[in-house]
PDB file of the backbone (N, CA, C, O) and the ligand in Angstrom, with CONECT records:
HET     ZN  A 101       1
ATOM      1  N   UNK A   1      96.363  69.327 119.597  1.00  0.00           N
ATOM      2  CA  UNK A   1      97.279  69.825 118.573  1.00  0.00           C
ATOM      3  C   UNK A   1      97.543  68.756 117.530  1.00  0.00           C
ATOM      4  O   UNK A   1      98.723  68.405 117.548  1.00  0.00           O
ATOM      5  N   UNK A   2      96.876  68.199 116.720  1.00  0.00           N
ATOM      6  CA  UNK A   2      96.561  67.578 115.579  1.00  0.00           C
ATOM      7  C   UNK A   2      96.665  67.950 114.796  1.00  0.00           C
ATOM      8  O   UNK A   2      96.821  67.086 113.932  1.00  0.00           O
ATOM      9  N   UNK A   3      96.697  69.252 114.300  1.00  0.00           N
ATOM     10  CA  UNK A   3      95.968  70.275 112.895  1.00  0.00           C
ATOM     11  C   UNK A   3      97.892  70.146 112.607  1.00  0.00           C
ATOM     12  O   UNK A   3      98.663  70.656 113.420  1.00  0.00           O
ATOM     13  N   UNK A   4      98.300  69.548 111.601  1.00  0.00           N
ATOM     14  CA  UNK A   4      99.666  69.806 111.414  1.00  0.00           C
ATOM     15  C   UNK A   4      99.579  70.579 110.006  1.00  0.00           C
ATOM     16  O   UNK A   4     100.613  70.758 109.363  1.00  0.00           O
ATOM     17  N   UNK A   5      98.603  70.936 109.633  1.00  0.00           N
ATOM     18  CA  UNK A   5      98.594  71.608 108.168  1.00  0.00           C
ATOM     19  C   UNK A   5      99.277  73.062 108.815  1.00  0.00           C
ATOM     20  O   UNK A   5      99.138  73.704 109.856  1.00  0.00           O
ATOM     21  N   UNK A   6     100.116  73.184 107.528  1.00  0.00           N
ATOM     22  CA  UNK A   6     100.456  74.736 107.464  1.00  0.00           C
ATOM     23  C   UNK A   6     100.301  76.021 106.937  1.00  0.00           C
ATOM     24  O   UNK A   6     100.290  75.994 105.706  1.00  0.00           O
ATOM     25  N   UNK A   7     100.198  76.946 107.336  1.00  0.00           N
ATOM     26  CA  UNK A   7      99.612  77.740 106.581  1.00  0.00           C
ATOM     27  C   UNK A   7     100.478  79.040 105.711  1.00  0.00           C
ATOM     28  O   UNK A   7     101.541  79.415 106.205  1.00  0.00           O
ATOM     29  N   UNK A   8     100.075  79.573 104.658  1.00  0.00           N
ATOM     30  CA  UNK A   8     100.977  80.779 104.202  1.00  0.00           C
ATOM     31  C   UNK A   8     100.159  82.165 104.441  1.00  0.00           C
ATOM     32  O   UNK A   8      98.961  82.037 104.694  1.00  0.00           O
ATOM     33  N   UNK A   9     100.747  83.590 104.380  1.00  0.00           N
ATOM     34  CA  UNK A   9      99.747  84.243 104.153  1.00  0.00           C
ATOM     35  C   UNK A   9     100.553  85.260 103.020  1.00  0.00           C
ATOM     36  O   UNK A   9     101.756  85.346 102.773  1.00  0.00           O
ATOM     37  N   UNK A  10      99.285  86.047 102.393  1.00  0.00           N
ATOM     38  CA  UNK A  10     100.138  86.784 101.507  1.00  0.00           C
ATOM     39  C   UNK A  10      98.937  87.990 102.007  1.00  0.00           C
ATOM     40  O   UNK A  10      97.868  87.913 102.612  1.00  0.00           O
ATOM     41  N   UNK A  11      99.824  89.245 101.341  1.00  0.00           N
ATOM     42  CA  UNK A  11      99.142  90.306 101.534  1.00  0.00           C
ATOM     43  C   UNK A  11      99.333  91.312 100.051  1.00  0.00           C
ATOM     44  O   UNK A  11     100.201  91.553  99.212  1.00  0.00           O
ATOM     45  N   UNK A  12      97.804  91.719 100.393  1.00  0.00           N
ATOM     46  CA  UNK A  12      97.085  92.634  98.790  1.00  0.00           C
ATOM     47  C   UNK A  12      98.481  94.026  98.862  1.00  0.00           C
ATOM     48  O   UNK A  12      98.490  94.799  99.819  1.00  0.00           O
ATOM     49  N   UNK A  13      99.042  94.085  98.264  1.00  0.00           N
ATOM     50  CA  UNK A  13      99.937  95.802  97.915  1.00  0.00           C
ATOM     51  C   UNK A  13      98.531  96.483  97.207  1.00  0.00           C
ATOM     52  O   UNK A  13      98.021  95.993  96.200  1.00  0.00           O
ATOM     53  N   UNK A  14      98.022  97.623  97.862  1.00  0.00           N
ATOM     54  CA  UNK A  14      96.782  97.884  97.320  1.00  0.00           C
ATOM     55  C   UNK A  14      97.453  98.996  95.880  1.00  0.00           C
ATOM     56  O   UNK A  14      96.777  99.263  94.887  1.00  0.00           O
ATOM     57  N   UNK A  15      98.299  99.289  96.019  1.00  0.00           N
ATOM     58  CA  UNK A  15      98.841 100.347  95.058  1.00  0.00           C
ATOM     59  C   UNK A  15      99.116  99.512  93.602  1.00  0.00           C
ATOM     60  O   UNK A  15      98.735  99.917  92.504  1.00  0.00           O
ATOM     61  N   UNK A  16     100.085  97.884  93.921  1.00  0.00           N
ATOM     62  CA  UNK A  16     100.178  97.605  92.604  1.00  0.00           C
ATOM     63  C   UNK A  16      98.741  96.170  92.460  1.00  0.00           C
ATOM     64  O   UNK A  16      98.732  95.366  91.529  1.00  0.00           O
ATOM     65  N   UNK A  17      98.154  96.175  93.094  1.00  0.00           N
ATOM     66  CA  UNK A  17      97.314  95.421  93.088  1.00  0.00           C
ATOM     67  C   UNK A  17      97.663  93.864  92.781  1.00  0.00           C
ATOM     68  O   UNK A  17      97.284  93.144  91.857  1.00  0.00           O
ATOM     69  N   UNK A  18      98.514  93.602  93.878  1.00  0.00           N
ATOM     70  CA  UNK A  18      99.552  92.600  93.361  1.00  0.00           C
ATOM     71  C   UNK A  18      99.627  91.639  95.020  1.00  0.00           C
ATOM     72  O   UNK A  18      99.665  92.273  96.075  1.00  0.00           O
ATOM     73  N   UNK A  19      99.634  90.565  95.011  1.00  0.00           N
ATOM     74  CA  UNK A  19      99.780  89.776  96.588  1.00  0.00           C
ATOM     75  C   UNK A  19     101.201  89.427  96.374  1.00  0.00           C
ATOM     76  O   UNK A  19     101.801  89.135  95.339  1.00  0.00           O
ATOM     77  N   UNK A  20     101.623  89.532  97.681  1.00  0.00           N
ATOM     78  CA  UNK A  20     102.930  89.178  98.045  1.00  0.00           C
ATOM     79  C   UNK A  20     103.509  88.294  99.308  1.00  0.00           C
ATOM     80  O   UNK A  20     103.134  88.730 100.397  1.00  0.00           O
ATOM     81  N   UNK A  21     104.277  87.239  99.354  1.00  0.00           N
ATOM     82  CA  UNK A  21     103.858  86.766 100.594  1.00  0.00           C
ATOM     83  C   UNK A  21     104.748  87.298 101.984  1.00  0.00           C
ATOM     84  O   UNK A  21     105.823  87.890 102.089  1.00  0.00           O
ATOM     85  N   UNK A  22     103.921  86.873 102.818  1.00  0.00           N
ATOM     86  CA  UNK A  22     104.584  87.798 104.138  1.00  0.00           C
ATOM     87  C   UNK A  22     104.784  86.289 105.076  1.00  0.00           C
ATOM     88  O   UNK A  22     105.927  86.362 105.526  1.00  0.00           O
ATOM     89  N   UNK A  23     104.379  85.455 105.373  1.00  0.00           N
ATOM     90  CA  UNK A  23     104.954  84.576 106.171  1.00  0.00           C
ATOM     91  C   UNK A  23     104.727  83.148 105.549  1.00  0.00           C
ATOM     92  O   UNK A  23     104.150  83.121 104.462  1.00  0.00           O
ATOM     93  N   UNK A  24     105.070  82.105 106.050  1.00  0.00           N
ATOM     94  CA  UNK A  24     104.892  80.379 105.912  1.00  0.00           C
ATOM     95  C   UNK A  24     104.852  79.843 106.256  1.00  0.00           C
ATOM     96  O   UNK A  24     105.519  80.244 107.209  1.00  0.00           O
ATOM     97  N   UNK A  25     104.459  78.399 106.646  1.00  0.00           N
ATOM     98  CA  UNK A  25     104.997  77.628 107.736  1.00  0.00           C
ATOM     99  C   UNK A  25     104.304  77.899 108.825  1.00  0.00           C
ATOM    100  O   UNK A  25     104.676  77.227 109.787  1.00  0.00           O
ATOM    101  N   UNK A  26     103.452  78.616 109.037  1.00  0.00           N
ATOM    102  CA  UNK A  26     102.911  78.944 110.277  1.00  0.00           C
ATOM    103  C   UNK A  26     101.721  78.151 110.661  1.00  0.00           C
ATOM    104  O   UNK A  26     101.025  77.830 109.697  1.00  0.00           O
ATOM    105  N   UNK A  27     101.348  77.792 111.708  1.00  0.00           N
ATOM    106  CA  UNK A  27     100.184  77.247 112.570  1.00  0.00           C
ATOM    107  C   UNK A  27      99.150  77.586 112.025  1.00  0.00           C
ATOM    108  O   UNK A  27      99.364  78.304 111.048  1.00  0.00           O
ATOM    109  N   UNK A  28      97.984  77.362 112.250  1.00  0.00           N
ATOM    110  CA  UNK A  28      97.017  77.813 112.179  1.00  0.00           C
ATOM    111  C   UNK A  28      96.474  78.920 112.859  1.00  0.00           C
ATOM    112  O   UNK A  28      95.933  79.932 112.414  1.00  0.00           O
ATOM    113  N   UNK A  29      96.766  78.473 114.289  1.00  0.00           N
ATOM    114  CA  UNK A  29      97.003  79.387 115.355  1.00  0.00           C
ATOM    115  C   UNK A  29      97.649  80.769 115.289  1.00  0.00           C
ATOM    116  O   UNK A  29      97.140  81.824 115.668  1.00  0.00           O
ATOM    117  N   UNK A  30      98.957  80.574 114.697  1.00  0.00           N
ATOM    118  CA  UNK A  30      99.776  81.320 114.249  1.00  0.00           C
ATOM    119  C   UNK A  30      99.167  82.352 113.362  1.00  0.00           C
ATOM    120  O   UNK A  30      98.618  83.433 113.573  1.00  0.00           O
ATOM    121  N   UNK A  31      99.318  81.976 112.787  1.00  0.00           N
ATOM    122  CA  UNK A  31      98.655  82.879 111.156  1.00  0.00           C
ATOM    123  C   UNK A  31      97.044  83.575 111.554  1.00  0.00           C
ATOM    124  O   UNK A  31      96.571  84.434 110.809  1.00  0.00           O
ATOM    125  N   UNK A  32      96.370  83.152 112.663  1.00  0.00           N
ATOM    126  CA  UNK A  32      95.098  83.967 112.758  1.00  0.00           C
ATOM    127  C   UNK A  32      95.202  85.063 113.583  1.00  0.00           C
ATOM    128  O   UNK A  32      94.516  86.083 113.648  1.00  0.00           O
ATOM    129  N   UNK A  33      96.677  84.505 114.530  1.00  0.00           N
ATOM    130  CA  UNK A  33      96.958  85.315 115.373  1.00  0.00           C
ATOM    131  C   UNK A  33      97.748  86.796 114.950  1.00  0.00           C
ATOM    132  O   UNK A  33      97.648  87.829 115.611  1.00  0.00           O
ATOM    133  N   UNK A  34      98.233  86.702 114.190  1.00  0.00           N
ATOM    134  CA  UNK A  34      99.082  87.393 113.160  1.00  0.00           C
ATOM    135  C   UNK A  34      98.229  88.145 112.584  1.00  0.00           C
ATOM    136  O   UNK A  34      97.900  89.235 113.052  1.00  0.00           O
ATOM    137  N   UNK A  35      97.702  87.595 111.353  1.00  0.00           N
ATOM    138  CA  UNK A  35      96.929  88.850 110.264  1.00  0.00           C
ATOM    139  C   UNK A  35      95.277  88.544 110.858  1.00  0.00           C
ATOM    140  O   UNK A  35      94.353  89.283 110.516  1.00  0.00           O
ATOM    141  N   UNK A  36      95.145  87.776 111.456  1.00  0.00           N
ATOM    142  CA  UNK A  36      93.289  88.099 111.142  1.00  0.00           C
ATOM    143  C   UNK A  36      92.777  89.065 111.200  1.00  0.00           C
ATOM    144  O   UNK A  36      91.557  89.189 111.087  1.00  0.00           O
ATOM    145  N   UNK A  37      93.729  90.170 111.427  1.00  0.00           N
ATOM    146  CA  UNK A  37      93.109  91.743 111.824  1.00  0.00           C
ATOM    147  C   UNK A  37      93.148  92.281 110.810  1.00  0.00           C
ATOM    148  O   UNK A  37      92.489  93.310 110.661  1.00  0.00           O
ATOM    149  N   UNK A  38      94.139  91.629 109.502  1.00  0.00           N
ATOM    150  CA  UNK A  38      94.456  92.578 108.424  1.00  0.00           C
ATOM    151  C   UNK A  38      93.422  92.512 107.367  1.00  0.00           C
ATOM    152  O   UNK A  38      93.414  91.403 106.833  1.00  0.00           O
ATOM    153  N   UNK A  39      92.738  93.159 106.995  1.00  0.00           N
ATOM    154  CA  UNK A  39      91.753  93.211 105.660  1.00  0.00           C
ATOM    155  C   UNK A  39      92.655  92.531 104.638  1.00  0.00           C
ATOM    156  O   UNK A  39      92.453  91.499 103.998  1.00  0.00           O
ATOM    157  N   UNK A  40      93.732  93.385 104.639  1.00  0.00           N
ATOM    158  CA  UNK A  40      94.386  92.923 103.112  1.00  0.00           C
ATOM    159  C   UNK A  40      95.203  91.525 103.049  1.00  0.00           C
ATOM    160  O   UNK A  40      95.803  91.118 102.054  1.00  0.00           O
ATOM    161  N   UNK A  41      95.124  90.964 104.115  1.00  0.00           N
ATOM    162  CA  UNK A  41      95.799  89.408 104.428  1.00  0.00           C
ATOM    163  C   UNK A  41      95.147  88.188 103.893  1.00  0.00           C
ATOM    164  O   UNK A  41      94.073  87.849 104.391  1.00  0.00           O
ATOM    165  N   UNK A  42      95.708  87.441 102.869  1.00  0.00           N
ATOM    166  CA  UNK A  42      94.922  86.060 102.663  1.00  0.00           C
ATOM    167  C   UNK A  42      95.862  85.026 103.185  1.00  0.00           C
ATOM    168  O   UNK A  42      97.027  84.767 102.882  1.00  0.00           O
ATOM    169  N   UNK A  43      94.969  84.459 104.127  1.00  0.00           N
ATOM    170  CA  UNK A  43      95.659  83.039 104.568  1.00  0.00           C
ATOM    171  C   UNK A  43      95.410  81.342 103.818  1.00  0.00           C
ATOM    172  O   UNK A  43      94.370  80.696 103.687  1.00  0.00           O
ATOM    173  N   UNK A  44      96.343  81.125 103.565  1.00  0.00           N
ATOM    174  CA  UNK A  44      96.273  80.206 102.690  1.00  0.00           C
ATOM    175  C   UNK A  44      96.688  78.726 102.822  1.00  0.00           C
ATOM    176  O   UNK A  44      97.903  78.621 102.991  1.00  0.00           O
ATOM    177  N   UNK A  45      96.172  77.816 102.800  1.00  0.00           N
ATOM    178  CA  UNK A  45      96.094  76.068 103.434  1.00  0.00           C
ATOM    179  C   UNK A  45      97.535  75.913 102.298  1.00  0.00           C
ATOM    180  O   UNK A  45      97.515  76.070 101.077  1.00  0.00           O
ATOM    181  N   UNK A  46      98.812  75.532 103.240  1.00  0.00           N
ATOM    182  CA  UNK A  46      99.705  74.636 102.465  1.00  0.00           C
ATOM    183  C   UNK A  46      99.817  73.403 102.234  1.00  0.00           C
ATOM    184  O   UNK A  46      99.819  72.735 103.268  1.00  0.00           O
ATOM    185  N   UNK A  47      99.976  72.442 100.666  1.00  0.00           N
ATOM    186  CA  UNK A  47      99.766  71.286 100.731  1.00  0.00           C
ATOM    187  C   UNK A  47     100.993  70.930 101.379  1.00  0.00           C
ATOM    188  O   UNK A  47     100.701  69.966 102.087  1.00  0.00           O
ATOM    189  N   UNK A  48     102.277  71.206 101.525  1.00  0.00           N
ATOM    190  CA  UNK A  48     103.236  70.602 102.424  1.00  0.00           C
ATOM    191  C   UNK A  48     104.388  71.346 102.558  1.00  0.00           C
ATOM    192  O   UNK A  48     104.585  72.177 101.671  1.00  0.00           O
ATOM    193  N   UNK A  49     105.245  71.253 103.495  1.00  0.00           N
ATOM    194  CA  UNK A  49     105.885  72.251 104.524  1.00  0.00           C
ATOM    195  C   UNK A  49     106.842  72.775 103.616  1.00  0.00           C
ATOM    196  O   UNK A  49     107.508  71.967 102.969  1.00  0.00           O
ATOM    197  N   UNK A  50     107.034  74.061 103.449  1.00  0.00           N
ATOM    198  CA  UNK A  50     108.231  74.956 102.155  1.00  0.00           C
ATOM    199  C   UNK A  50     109.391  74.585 103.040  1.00  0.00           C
ATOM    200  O   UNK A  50     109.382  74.766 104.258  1.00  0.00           O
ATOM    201  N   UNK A  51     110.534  73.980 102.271  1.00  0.00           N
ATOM    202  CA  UNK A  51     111.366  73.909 102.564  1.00  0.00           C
ATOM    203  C   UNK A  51     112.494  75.525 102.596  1.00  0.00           C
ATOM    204  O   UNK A  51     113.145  75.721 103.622  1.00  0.00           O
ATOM    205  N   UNK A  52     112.560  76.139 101.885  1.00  0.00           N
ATOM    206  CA  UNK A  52     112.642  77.547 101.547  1.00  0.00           C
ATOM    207  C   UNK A  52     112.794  77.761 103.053  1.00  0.00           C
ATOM    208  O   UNK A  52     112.216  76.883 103.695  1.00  0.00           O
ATOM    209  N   UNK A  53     113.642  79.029 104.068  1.00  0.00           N
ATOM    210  CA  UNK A  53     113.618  79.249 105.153  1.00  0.00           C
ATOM    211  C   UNK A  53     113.742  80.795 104.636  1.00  0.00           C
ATOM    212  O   UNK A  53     113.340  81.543 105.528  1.00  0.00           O
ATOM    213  N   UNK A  54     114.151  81.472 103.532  1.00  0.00           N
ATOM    214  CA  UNK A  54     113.742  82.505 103.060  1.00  0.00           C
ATOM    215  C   UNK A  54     112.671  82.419 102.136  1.00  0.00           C
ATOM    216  O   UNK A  54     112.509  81.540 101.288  1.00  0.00           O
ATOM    217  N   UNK A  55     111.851  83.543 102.401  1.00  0.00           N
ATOM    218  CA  UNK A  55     110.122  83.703 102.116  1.00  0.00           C
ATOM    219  C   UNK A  55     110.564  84.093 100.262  1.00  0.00           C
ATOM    220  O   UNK A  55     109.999  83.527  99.326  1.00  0.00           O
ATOM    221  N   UNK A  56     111.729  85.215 100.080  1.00  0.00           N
ATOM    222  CA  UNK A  56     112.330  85.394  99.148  1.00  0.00           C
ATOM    223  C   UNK A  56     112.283  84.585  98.365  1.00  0.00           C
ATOM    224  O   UNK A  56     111.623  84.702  97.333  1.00  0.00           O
ATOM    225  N   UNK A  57     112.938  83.618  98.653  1.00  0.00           N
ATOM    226  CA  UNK A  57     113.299  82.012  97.415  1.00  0.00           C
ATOM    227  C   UNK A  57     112.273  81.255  97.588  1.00  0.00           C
ATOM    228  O   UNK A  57     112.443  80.174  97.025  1.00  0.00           O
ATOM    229  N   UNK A  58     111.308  81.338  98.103  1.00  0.00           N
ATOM    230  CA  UNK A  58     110.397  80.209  98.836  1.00  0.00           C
ATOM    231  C   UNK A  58     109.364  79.956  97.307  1.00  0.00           C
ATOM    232  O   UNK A  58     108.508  80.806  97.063  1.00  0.00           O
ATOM    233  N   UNK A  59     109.504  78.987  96.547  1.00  0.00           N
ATOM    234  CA  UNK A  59     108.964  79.166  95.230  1.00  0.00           C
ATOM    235  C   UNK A  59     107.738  78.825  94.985  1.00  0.00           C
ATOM    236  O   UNK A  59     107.115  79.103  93.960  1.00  0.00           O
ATOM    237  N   UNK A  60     107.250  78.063  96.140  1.00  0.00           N
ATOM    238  CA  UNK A  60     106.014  77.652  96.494  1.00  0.00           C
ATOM    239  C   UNK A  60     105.189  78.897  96.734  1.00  0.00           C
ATOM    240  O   UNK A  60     104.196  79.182  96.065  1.00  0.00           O
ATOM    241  N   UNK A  61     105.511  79.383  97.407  1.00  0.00           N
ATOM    242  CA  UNK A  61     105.035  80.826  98.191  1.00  0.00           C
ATOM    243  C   UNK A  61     105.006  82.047  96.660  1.00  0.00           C
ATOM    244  O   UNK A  61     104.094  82.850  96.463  1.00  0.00           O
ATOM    245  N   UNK A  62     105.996  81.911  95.936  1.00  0.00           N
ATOM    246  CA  UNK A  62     106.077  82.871  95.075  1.00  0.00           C
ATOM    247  C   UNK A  62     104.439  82.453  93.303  1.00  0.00           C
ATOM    248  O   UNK A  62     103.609  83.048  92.615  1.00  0.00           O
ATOM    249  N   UNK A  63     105.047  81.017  93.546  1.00  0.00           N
ATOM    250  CA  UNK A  63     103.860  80.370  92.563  1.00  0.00           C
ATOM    251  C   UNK A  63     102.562  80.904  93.312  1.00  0.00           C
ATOM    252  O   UNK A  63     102.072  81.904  92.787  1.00  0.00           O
ATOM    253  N   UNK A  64     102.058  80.526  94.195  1.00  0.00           N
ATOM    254  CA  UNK A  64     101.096  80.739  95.245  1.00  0.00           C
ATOM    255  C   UNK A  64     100.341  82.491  94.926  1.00  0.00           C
ATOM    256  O   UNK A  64      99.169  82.867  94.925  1.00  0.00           O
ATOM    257  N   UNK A  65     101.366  83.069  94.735  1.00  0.00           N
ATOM    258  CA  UNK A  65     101.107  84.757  95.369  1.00  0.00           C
ATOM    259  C   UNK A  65     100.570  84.987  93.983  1.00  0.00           C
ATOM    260  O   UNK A  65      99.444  85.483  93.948  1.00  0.00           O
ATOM    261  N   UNK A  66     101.403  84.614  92.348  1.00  0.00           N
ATOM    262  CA  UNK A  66     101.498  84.953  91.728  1.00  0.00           C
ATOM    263  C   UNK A  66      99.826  84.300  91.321  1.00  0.00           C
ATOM    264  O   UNK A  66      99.189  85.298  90.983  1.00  0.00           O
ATOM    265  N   UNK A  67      99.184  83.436  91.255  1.00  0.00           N
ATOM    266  CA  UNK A  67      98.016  82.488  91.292  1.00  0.00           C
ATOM    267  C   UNK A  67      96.954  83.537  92.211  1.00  0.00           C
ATOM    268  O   UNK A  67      95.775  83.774  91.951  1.00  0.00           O
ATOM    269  N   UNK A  68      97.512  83.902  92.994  1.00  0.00           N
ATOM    270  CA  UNK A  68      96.503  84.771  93.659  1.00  0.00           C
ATOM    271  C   UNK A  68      96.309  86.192  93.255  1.00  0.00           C
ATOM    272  O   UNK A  68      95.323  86.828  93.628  1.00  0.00           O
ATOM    273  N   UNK A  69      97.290  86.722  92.457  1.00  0.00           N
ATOM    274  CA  UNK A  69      96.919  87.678  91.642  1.00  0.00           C
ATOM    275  C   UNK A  69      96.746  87.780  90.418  1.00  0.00           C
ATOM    276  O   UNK A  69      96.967  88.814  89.788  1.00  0.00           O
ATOM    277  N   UNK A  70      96.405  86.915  90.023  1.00  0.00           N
ATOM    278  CA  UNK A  70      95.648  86.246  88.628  1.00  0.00           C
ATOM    279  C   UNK A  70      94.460  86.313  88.626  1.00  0.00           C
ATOM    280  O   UNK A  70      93.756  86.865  87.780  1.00  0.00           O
ATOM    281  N   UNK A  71      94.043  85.600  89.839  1.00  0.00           N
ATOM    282  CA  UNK A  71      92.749  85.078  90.149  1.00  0.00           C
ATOM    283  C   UNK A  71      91.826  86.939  90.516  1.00  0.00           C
ATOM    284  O   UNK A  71      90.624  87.112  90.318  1.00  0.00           O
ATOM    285  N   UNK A  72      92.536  87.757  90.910  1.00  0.00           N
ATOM    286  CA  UNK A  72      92.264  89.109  91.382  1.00  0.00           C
ATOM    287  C   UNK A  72      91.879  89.754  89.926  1.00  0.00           C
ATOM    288  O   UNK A  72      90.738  90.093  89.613  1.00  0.00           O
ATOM    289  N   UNK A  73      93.033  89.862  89.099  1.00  0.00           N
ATOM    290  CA  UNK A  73      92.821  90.507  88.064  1.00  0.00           C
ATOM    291  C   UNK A  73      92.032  89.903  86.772  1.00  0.00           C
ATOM    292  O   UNK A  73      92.158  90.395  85.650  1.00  0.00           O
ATOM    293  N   UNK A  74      91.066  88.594  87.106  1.00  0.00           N
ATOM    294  CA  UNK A  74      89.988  87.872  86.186  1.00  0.00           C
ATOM    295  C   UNK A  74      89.068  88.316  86.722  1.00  0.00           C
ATOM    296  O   UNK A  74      88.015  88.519  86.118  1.00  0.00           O
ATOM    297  N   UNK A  75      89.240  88.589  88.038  1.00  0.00           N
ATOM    298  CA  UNK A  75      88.206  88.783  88.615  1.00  0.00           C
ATOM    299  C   UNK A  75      87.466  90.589  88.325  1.00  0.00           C
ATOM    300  O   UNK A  75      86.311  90.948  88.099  1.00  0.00           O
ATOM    301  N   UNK A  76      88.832  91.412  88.476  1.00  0.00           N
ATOM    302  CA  UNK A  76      88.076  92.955  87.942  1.00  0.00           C
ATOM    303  C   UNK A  76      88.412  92.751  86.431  1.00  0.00           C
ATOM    304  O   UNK A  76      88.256  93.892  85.997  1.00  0.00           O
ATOM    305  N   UNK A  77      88.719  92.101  85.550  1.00  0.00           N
ATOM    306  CA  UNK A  77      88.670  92.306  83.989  1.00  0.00           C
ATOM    307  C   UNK A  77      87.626  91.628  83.576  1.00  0.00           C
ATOM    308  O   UNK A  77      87.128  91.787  82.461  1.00  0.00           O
ATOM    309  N   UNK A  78      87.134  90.670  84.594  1.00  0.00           N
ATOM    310  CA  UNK A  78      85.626  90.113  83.784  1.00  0.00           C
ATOM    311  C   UNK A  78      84.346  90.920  84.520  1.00  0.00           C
ATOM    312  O   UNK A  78      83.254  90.739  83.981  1.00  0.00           O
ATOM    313  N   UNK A  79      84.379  91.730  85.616  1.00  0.00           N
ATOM    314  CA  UNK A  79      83.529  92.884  86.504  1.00  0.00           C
ATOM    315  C   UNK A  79      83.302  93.810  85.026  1.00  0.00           C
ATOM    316  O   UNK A  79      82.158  94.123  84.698  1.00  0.00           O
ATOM    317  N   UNK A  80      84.306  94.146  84.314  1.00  0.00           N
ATOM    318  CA  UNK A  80      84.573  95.452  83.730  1.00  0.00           C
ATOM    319  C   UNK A  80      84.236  95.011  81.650  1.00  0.00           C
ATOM    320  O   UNK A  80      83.789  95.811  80.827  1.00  0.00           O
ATOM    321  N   UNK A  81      84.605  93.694  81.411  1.00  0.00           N
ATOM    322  CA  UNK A  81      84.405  93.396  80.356  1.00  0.00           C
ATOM    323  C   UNK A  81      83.003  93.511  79.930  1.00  0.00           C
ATOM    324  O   UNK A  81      82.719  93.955  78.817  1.00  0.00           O
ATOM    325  N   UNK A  82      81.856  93.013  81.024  1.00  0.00           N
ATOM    326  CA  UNK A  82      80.695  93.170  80.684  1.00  0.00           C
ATOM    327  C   UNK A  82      80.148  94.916  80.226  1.00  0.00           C
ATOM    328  O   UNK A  82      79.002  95.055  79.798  1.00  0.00           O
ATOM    329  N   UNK A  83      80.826  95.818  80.330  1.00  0.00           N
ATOM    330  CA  UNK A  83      80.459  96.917  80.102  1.00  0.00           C
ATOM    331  C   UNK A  83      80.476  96.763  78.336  1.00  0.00           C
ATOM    332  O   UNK A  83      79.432  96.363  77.822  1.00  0.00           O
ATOM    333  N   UNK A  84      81.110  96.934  77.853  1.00  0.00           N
ATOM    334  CA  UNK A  84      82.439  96.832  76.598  1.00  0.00           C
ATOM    335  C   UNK A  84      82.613  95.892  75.932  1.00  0.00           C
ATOM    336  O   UNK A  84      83.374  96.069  74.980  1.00  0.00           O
ATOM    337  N   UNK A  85      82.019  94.512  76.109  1.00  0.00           N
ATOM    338  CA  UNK A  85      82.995  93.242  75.354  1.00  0.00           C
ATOM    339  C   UNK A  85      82.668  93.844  73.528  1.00  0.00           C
ATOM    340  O   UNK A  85      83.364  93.629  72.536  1.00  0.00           O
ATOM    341  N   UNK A  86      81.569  94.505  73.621  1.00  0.00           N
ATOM    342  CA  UNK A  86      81.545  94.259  72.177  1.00  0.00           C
ATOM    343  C   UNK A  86      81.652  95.614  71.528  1.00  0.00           C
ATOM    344  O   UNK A  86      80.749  95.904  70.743  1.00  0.00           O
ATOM    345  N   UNK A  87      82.391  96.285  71.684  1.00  0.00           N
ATOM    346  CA  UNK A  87      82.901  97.362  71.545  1.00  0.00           C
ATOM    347  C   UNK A  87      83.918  97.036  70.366  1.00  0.00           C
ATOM    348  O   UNK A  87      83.697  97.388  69.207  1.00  0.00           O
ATOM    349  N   UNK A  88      85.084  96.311  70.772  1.00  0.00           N
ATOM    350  CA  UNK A  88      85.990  96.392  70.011  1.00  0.00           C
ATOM    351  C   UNK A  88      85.697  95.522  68.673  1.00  0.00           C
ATOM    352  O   UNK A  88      86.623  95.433  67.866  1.00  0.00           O
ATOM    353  N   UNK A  89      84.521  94.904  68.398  1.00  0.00           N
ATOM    354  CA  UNK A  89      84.184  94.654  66.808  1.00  0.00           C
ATOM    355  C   UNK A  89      83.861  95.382  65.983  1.00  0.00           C
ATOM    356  O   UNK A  89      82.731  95.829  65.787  1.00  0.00           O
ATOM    357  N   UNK A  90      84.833  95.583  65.397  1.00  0.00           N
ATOM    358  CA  UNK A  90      84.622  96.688  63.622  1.00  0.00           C
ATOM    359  C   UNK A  90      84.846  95.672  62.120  1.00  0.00           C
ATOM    360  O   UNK A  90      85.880  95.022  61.968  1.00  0.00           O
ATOM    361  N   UNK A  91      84.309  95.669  61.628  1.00  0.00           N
ATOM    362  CA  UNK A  91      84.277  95.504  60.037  1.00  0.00           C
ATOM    363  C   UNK A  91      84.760  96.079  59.487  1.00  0.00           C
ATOM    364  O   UNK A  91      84.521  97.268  59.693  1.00  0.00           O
ATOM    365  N   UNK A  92      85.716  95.787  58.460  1.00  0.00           N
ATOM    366  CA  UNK A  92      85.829  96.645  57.248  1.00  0.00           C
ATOM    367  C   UNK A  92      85.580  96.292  55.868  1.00  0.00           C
ATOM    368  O   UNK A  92      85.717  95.201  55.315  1.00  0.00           O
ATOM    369  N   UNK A  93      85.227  97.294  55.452  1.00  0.00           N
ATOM    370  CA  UNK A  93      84.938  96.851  54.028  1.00  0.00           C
ATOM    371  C   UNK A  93      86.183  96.863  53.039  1.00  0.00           C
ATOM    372  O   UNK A  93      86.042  96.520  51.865  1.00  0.00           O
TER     373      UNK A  93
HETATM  374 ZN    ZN A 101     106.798  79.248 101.325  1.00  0.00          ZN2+
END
């Protein structure tokens, strides 16, 4: 029991397409034991322990979630841009 890194996890809301976090602080152990079953679960390496004991205020956790649904929505707006990018150039005279 060496591994003192901690972990967060957040989970996909598939409706608003939005991550939110669901736990912190947890083991490694912990956290695989927990969601590894969940498709929509990302577990995530913390650089150091949230002081936060509500997940609510936990601002680390909230920066974190919000970064992870950024990274989601570059990800389907640049899938979808290649259809279209050059669509929206018009000239006028
Ligand atoms: Zn946290």
């Amino acid at each position: 029991m060496t591994d003192t890194q901690h972990k967060s996890v957040f989970r996909l809301d598939a409706e608003t397409q939005t991550y939110k976090p669901v736990a912190h602080n947890l083991s490694a152990n912990e956290a695989l034991e927990r969601f590894n079953d969940e498709s929509n679960a990302k577990i995530v390496n913390q650089s150091e322990h949230h002081r936060a004991s509500d997940l609510a205020k936990c601002k680390p956790c909230k920066k974190a979630a919000e970064e992870l649904t950024t990274k989601l929505a570059e990800t389907k707006s640049s899938q979808q841009e290649e259809q279209s990018v050059s669509a929206q150039e018009s000239e006028s005279d």
